[in-house]
C-alpha positions as a Markdown table, in Angstrom:
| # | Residue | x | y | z |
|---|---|---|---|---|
| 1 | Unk | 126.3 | 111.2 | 91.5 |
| 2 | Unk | 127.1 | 114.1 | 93.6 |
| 3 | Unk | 125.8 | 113.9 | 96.8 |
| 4 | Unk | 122.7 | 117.0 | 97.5 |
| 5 | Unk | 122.9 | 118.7 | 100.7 |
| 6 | Unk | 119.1 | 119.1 | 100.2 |
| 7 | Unk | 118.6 | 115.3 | 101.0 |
| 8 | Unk | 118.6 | 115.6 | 104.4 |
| 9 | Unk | 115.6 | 117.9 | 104.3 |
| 10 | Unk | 113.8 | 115.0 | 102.5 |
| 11 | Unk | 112.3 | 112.1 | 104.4 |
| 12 | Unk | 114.5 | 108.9 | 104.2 |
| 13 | Unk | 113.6 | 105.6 | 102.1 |
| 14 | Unk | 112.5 | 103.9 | 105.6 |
| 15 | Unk | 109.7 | 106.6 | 106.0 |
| 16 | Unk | 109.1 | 107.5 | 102.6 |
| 17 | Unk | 107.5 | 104.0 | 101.9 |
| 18 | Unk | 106.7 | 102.7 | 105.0 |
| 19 | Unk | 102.9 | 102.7 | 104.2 |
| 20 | Unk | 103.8 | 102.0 | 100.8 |
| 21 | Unk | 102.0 | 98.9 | 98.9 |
| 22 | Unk | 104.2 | 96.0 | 98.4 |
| 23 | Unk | 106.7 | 96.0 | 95.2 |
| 24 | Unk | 104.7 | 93.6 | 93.2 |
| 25 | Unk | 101.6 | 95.6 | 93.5 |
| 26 | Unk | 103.4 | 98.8 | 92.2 |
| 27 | Unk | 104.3 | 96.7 | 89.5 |
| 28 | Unk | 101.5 | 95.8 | 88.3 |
| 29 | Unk | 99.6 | 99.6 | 88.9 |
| 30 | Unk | 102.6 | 100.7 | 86.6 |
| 31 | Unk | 101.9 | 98.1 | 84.3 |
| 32 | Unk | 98.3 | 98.3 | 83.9 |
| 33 | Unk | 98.6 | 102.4 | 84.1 |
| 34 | Unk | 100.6 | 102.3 | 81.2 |
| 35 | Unk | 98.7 | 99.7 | 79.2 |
| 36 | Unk | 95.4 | 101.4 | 79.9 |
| 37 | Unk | 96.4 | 104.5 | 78.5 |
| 38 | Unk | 95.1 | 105.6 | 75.2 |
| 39 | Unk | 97.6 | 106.1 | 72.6 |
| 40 | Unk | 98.8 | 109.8 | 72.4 |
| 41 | Unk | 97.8 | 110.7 | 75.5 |
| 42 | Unk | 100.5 | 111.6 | 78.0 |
| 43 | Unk | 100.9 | 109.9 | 81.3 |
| 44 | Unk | 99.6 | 112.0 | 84.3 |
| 45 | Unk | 101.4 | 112.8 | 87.3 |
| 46 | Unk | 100.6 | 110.1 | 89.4 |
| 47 | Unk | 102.0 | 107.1 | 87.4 |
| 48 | Unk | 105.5 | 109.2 | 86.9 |
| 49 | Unk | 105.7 | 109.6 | 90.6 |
| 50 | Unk | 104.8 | 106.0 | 91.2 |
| 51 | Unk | 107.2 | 104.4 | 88.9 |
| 52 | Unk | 110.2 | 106.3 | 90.1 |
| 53 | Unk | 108.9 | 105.8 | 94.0 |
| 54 | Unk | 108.9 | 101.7 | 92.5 |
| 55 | Unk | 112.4 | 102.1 | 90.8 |
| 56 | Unk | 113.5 | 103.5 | 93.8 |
| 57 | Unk | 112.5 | 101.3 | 95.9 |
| 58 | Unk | 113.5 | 98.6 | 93.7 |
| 59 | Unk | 117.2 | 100.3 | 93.1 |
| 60 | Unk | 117.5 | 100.1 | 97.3 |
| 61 | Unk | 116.9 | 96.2 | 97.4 |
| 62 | Unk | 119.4 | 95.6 | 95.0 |
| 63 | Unk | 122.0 | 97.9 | 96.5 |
| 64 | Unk | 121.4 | 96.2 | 99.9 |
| 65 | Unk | 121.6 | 93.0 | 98.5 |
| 66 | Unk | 124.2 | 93.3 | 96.2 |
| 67 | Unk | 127.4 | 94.0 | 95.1 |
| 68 | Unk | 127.7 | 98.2 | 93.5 |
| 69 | Unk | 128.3 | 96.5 | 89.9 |
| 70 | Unk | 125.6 | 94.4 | 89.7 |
| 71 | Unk | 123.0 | 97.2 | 91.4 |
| 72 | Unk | 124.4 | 99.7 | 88.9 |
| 73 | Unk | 121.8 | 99.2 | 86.1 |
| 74 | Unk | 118.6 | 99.5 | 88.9 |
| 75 | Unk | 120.7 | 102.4 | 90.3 |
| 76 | Unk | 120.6 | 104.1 | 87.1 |
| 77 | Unk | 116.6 | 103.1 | 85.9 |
| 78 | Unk | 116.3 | 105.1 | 89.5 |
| 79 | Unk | 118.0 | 108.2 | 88.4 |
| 80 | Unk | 116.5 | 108.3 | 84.9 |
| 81 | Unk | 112.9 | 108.0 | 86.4 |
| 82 | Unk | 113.6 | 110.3 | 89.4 |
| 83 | Unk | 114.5 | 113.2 | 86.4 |
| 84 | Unk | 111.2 | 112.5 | 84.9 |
| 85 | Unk | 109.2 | 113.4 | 87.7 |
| 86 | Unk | 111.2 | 116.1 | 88.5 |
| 87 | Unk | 110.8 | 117.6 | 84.7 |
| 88 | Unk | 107.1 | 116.9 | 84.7 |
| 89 | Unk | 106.7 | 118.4 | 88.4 |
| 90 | Unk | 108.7 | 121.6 | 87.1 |
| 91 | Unk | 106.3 | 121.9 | 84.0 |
| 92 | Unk | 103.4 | 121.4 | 85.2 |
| 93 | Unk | 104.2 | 122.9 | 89.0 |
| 94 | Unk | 103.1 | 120.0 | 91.2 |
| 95 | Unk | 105.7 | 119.9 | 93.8 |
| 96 | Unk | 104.4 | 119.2 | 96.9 |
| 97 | Unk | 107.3 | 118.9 | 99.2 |
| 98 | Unk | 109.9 | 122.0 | 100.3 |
| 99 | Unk | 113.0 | 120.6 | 98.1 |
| 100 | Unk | 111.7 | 122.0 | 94.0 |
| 101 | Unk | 112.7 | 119.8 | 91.1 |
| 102 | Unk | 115.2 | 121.8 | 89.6 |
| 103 | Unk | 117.1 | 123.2 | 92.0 |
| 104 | Unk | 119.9 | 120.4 | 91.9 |
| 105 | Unk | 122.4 | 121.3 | 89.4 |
| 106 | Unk | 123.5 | 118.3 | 86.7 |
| 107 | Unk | 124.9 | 115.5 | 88.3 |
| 108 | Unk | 123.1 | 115.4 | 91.3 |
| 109 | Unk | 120.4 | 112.8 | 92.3 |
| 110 | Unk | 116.5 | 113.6 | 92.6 |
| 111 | Unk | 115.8 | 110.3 | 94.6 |
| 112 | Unk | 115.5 | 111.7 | 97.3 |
| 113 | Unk | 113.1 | 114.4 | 95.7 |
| 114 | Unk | 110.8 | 111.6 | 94.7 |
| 115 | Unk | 110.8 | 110.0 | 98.2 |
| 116 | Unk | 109.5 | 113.7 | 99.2 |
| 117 | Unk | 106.9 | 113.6 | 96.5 |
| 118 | Unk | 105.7 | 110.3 | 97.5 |
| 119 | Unk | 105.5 | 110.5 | 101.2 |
| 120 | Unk | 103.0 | 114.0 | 100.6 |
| 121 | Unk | 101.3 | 112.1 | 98.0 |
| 122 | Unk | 100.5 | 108.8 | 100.0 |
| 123 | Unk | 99.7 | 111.3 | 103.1 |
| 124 | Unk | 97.2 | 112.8 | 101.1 |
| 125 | Unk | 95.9 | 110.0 | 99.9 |
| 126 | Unk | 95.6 | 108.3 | 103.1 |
| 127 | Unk | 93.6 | 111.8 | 104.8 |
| 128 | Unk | 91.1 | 111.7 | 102.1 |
């Protein structure tokens, strides 16, 4: 990945889910989100921006604890769910942060776009 020079506008992983709800929680709201849902209808916003805030958050564990070849695989999971909220946040124009979805060119990570997303999106969650 190449690394964006818009990431430093974005909140870091430390303050993007410091109020977040513990990994195995997420889990199981991803889980049951995507069990729950009939078939044929499409998954709303808020479970894509879950799962990639959980994938990246799970992707950062395992490079902290481990070596770059055995994090690779979460790494990538990360990256692929990280582009999915960024194409459904470009489609549907639910970007709540400064950084927009597709402003990164190819090869260039949206992680830190999703820990944007997610900070606004607890925040608001949490003043409601």
């Amino acid at each position: 990945m190449i690394p964006d020079p818009n990431a430093a506008m974005c909140p870091s992983p430390a303050s993007a889910y410091a109020d977040a709800p513990r990994i195995t929680r997420e889990i199981s709201w991803v889980a049951g989100a995507a069990a729950d849902r009939e078939f044929g209808v499409p998954m709303g916003r808020e479970f894509w921006l879950r799962k990639a805030a959980l994938l990246d958050r799970i992707a950062l564990d395992q490079v902290e604890k481990h070596a770059p070849e055995v994090a690779a695989a979460a790494v990538e999971t990360a990256e692929e769910a990280a582009g999915r909220l960024a194409d459904f946040d470009h489609t549907h124009y639910t970007t709540r942060g400064p950084i927009k979805p597709l402003l990164n060119p190819p090869g260039r990570s949206y992680r830190p776009y999703v820990r944007q997303e997610y900070l606004a999106w607890l925040k608001a969650r949490t003043d409601s």
